[in-house]
Backbone bond lengths (Angstrom), bond angles and torsions (degrees), N, CA, C in turn:
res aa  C-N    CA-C-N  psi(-1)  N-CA   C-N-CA  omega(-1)  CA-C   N-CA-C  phi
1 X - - - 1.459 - - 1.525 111.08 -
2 X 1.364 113.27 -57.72 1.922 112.14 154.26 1.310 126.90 -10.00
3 X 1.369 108.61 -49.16 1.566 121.58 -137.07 1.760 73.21 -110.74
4 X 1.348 150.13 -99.37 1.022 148.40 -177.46 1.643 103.07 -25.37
5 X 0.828 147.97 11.91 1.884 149.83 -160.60 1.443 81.41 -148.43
6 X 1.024 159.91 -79.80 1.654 153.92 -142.45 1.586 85.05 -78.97
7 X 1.791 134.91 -68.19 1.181 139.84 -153.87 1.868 100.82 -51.31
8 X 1.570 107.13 -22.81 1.462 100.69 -167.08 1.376 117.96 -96.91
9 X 1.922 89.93 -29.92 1.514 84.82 157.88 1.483 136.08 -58.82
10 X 1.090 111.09 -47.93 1.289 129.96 178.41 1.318 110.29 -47.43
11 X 1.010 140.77 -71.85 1.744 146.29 149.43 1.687 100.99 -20.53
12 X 0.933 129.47 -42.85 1.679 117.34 -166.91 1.767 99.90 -87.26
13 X 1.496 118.77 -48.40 0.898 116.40 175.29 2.066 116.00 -73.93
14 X 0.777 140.00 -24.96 1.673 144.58 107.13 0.882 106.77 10.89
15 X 1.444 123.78 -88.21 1.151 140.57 179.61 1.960 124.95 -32.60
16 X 1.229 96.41 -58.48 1.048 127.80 -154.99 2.195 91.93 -85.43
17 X 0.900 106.83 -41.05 1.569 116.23 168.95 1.447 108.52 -56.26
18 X 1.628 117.46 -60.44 1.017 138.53 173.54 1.390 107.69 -23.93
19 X 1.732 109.55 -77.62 0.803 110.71 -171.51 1.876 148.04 -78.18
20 X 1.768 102.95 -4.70 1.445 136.88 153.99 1.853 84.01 -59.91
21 X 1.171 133.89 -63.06 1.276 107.79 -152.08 1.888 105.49 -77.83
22 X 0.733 95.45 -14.76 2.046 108.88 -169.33 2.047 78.52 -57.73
23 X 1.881 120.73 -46.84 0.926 111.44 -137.05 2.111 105.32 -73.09
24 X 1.431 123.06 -171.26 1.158 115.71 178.35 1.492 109.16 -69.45
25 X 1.462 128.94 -36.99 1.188 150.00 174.02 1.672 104.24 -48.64
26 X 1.349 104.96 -61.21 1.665 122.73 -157.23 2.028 83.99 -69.47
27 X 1.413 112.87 -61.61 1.419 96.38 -172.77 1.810 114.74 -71.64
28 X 0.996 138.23 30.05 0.937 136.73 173.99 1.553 109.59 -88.42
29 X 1.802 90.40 -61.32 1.500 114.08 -176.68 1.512 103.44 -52.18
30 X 1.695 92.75 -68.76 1.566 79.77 -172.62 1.691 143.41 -53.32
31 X 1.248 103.24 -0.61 1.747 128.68 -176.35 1.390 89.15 -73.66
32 X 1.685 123.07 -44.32 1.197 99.76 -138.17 1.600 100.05 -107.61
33 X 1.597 107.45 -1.21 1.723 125.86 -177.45 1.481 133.29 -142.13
34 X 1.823 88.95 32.61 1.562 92.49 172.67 1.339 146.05 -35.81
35 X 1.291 103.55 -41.67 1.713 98.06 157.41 1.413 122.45 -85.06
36 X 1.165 135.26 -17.94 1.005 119.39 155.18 1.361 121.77 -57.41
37 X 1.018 129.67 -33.97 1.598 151.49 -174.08 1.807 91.83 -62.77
38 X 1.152 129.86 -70.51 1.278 155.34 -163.70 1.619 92.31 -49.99
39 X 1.430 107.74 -51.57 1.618 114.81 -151.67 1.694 95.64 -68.83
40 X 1.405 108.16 -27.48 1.983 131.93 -156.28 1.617 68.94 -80.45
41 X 0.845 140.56 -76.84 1.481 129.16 -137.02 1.437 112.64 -91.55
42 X 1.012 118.35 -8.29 1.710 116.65 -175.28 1.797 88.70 -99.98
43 X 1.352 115.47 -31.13 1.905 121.26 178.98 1.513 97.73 -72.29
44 X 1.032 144.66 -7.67 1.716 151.02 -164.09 1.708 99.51 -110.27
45 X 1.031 117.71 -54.83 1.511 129.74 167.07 1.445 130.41 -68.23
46 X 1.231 100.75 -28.68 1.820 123.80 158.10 1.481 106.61 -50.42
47 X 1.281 100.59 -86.97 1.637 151.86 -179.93 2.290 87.28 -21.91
48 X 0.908 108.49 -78.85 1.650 153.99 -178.97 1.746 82.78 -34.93
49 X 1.239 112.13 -87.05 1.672 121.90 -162.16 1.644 108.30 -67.36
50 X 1.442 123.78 -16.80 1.368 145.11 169.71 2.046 104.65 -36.32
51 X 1.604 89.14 -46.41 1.442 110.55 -171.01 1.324 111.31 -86.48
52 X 1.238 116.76 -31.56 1.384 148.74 -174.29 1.678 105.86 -68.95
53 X 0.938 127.41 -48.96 1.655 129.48 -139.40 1.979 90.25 -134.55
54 X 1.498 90.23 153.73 1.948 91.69 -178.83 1.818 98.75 -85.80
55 X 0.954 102.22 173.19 1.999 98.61 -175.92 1.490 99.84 -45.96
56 X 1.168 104.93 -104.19 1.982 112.50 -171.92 1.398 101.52 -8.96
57 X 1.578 122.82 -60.03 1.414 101.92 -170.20 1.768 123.17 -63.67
58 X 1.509 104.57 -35.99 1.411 97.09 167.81 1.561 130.44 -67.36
59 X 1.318 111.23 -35.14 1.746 123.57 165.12 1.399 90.38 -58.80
60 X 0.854 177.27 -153.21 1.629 153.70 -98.27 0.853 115.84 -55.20
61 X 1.499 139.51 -28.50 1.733 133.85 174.61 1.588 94.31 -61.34
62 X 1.330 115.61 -76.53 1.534 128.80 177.82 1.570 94.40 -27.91
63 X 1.145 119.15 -63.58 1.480 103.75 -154.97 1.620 132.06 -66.34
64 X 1.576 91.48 -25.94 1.862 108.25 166.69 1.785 100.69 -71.35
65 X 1.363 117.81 -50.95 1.308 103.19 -165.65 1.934 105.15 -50.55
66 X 1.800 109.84 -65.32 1.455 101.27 171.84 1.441 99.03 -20.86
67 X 1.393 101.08 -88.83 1.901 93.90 -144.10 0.859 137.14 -50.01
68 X 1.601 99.95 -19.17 2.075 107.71 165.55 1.447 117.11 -86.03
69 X 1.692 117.20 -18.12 1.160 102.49 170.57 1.747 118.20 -87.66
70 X 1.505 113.77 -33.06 1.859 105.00 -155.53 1.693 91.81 -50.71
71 X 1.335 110.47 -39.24 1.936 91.59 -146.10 1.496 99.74 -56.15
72 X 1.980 122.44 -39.38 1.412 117.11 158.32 1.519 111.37 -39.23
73 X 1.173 124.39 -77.76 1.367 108.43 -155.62 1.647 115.25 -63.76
74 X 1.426 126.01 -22.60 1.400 127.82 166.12 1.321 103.96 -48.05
75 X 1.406 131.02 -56.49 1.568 154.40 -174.88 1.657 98.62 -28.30
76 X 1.216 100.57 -77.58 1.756 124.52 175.26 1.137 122.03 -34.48
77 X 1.444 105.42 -42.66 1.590 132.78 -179.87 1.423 107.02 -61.75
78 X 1.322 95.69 -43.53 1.677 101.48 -146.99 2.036 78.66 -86.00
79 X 1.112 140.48 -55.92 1.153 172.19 152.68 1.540 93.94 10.96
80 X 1.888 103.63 -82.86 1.173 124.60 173.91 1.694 118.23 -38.17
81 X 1.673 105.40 -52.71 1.495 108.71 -172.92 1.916 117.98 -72.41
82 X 1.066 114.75 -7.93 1.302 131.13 -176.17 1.316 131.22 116.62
């Protein structure tokens, strides 16, 4: 029941991101802060399944997202600084 209650949140709030960005406002921002944008929505879906999932199972969700995301966000970093 957790896991169907976090899965729905997540989709509404999804949703609801989605659609701030669909807006003229939402694509502005997001043009100008895609990874930040990226970081907001994968932290919303984190955040969401936290409630969703017993520890161990979420410490492995968390832990693939890190490792597939830092080397991106180092990337950006490194990107941004020159």
């Amino acid at each position: 029941m957790k896991q169907a209650l976090s899965i729905g949140l997540a989709a509404g709030l999804g949703s609801a991101y989605a659609a701030y960005l669909s807006s003229d406002e939402g694509k502005k921002w997001i043009d100008e802060n895609t990874t930040v944008g990226v970081i907001i929505g994968v932290g919303l879906v984190l955040a969401v399944l936290r409630f969703g999932l017993d520890g161990e199972s979420w410490r492995t969700v968390r832990g693939a997202f890190v490792a597939a995301g830092a080397p991106m966000i180092v990337r950006k970093i490194l990107k941004v600084l020159g």
